[in-house]
N, C-alpha and C positions, 0 to 999 in steps of 0.2 A: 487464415481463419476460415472453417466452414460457414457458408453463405447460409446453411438451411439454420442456422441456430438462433435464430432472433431478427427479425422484420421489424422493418422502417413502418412507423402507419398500419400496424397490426400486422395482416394477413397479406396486405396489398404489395404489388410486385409493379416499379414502373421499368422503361424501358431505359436503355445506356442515351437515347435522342429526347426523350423526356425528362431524363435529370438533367441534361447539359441543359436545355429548353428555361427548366426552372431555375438556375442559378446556383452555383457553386455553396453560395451564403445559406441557401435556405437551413434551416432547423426543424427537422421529423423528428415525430413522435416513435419512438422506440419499443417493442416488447420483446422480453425472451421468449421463444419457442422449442423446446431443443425437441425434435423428432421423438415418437416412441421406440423409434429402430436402432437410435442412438443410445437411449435408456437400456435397452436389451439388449444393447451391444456390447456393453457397459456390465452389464449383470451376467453374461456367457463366460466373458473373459473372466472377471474374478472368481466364478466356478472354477474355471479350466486353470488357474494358476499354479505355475508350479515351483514349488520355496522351496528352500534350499535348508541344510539341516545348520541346527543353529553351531557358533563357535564358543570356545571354551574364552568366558568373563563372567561378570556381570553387570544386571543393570543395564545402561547405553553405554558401556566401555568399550564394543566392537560397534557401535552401529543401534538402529533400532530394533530391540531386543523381537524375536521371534514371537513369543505369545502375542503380547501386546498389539505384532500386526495382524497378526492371525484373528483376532478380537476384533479390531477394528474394519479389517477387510471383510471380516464374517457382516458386520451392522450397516457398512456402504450396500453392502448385495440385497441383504434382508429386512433389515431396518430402518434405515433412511431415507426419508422422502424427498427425492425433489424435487418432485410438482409442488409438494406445499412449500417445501422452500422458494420453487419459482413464482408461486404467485404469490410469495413474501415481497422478493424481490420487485416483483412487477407492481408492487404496491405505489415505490418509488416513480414520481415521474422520469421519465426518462428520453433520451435523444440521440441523434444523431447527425454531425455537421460537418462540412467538410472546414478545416483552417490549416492550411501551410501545405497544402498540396496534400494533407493527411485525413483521412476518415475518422473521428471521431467520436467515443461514443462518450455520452455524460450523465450523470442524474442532476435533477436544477430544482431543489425544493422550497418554497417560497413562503415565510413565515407569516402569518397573520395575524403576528403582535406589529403595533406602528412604529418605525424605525428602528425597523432589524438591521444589520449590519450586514453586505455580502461578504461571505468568506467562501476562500475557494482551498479544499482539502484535497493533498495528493498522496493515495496511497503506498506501501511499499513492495519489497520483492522477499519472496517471492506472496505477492498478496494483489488483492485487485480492490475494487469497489466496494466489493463487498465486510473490507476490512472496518466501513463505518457502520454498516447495519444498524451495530445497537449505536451510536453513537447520536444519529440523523434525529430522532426524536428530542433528544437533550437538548442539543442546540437551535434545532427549530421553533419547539415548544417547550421551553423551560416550565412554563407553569404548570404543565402537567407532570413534571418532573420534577416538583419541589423546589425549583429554579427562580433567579429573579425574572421577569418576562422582560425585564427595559436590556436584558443580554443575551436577546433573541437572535438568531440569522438566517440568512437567507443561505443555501447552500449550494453550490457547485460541485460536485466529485467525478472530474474525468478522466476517462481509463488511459494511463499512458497508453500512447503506439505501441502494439508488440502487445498486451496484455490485453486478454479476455475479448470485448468485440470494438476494439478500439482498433483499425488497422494496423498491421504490422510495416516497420519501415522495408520500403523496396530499394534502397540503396544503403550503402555503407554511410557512414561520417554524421550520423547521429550521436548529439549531446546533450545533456540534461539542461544546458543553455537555447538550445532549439527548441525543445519541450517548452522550459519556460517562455518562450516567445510566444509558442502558439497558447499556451494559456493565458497570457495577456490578451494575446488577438480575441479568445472566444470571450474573456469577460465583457471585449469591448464589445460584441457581436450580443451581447446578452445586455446591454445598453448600461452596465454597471461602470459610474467614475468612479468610484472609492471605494476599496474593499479590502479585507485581508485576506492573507493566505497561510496554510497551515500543512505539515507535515513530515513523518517520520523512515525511517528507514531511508530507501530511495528517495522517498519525498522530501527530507530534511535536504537533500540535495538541489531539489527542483523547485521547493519555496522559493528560496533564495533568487534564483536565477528570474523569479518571473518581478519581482523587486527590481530587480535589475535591467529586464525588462520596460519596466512600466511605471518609477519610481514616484512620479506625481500623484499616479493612483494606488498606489500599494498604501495602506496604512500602518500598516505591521506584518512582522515575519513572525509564525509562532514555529516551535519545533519541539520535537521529542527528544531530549538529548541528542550527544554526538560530539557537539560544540564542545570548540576547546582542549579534545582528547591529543595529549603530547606526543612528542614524538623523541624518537630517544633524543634526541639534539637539547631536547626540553628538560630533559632529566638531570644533567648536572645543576642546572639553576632553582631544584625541586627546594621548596620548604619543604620541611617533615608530613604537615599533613597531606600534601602534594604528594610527595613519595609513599605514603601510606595507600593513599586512594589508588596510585598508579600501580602499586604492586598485588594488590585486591583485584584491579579490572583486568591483569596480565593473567590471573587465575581460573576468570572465568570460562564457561565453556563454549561461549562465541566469540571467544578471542585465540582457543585451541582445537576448536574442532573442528568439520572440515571448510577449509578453505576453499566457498566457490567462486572468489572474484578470481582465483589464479586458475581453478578451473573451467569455469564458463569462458575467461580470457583464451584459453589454452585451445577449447577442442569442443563449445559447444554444439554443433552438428554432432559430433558424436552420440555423445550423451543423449541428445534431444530424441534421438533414433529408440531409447529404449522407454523415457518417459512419454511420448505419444503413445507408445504401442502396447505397451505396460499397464494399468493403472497399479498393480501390487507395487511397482516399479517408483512409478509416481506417488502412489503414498508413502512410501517410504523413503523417497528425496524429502520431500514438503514434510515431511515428522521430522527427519533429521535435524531442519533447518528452524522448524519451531521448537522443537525441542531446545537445539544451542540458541534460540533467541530468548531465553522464557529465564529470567533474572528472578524471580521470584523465590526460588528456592524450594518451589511445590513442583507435585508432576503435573504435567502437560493437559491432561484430561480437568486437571482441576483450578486450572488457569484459564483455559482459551474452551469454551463450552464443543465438544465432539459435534455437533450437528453445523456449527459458524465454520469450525474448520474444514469440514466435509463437503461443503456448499461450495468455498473457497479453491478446493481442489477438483470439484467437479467442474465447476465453470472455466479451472485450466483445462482438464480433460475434452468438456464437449468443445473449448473453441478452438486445442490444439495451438497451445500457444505457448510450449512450454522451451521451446529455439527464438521464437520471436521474443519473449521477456528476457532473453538474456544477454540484450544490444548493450544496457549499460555497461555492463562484464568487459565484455569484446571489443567495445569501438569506442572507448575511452582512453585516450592517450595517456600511456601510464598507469592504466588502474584509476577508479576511482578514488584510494585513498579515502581520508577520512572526512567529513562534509568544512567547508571553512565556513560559509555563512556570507553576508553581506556589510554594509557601512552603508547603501544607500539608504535605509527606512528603520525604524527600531524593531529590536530581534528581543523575544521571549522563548524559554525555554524552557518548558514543563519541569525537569530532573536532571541534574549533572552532578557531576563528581564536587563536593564540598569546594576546595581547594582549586578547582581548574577556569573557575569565573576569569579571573585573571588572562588565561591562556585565549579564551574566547574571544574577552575583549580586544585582540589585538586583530581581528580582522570584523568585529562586528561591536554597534551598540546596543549593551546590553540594558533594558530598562524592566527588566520581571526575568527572575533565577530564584523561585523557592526553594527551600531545601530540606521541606517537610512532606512535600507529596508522598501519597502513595507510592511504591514504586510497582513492578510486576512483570509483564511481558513485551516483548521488543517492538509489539505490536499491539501499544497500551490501549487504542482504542476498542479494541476484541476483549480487554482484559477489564479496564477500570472506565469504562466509557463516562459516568457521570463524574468522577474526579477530573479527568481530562477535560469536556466541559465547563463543568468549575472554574480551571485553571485560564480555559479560553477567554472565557467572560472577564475577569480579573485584567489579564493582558488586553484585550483589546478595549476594555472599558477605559485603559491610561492612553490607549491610542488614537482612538476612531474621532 
């Protein structure tokens, strides 16, 4: 990760004999700064890009469709700010700590209703911190949100290692079970005994593990679906509505499109060579991958708002982090597969398939599975952040 893109304690610079001096524990105050030369550097290349003429389909049947990027890249160059998005960002308090030999970075938002509950949220992939944005006000401050305030909390959101300014891991044989460790370690560093944890995507992977972790302190595991998704072994013992739901989610376009756990497993160096150097490059991986995330049924622009995803893809850009986020992919024995869940802490689940509560249960307790939510993008915080919310308060109101 570039060093020049975000300062510990604002502006200030210590020395490698002055951090050791102060303690591995300490906790610095954080801001993003990403260079003006970085911005311009940024805005040269998507001039100078050079696209390729489109193929005969339509829609996203080869890829993401030509105008559309050509639209979009035209509004990252000319349109889109992100100085105002970074002192969006920089709104959030922010830090950074060392825990597990790993540099860390995190937001820690601290709610001013009385007995807020900590909860610690873990974003997905390809997605960072900023996948809470809209989310961090609902939860912190429900009452400004039409919220009850007694299902207020205190927030934690830190960047896995590899993604955005979170250090990248410098050795192999990282697992989402390591993660979860160090996330236990920093809530304990943050002097929290009892909290929840929450998360989707990748993150439905690494709640779990931080329960596992730290089970006396976890209160609940909340998740974005996942849970429960069979496997063909499951499918001769399907009830009908069971085989119904299962041959609907075998349809969908993130269950057919492209496969990057076998990719990033396969040859991420490679790849990683064209999304640093690229950005036409890199928006159009990070579209692909929203696009097949986006269950909704609507197009993309009108699910996940064009300036949240834009933000999200530049703060891969400036930190060059697009080889380091794809340690899960790689150095997962086996693949990641699909998330199991936990049996140490009670487990809630935003949305799942009708019929697959059953399959869940058998590696987690399940105590909140509605099956009325909204539904929408794979990355429902971006999408339905006050229903997600909602659904928070609900689940951890039966737990805490």
């Amino acid at each position: 990760m570039p060093s020049n893109v975000g300062t510990a304690g604002g502006n200030s610079r210590r020395t490698p004999d002055e951090e050791k001096a102060m303690g591995s524990e300490e906790i610095r105050p954080f801001r993003i700064d990403v260079p003006q030369e970085d911005l311009d550097d940024l805005r040269d290349r998507l001039t100078r890009a050079r696209l390729p003429r489109g193929l005969p389909g339509e829609g996203w049947s080869r890829g993401v469709p030509g105008e559309w990027l050509r639209e979009v890249a035209e509004y990252w160059r000319e349109g889109y700010d992100w100085r105002g998005q970074e002192t969006r960002l920089n709104g959030f308090p922010q830090f950074t700590t060392e825990v597990g030999g790993q540099e860390i970075h995190f937001l820690h938002i601290r709610s001013a209703e009385p007995g807020a509950l900590p909860v610690l949220l873990t974003h997905g992939w390809p997605n960072s911190f900023v996948e809470f944005a809209d989310l961090l006000g609902h939860l912190t401050d429900p009452r400004a949100h039409g919220g009850d305030p007694s299902g207020a909390f205190h927030v934690v959101v830190p960047s896995i290692p590899g993604f955005g300014f979170s250090e990248p891991p410098r050795e192999t044989g990282w697992t989402t079970a390591r993660v979860g460790r160090i996330w236990a370690e920093l809530m304990d560093r943050l002097g929290y005994d009892r909290y929840g944890v929450q998360g989707g995507d990748l993150g439905a992977y690494i709640a779990p593990e931080v329960a596992r972790a730290a089970p006396e302190r976890v209160a609940g595991v909340h998740v974005v679906g996942g849970l429960g998704f069979p496997t063909e072994e499951d499918v001769p013992g399907m009830t009908r509505e069971e085989r119904s739901a299962y041959e609907w989610f075998q349809k969908q376009d993130w269950m057919n499109g492209v496969d990057h756990h076998a990719l990033l497993r396969a040859a991420p160096q490679t790849f990683a060579y064209g999304w640093h150097d690229s950005p036409v490059a890199a928006l159009a991986w990070t579209a692909q991958k929203f696009h097949e995330f986006n269950a909704s049924g609507k197009p993309l622009e009108e699910v996940i708002d064009r300036d949240l995803f834009l933000t999200n893809l530049s703060l891969y850009w400036f930190t060059g982090t697009w080889g380091s986020s794809s340690w899960p992919m790689y150095d997962s024995p086996g693949g990641l597969g699909w998330p199991e869940g936990q049996k140490a802490v009670p487990t809630g689940v935003y949305s799942g398939p009708p019929g697959f509560r059953r399959l869940a249960e058998r590696h987690n307790t399940i105590v909140h599975w509605p099956e009325d939510n909204p539904g929408g993008h794979h990355f429902l915080a971006m999408d339905a952040p006050d229903a997600l919310a909602a659904d928070m308060r609900v689940f951890f109101g039966k737990v805490r």
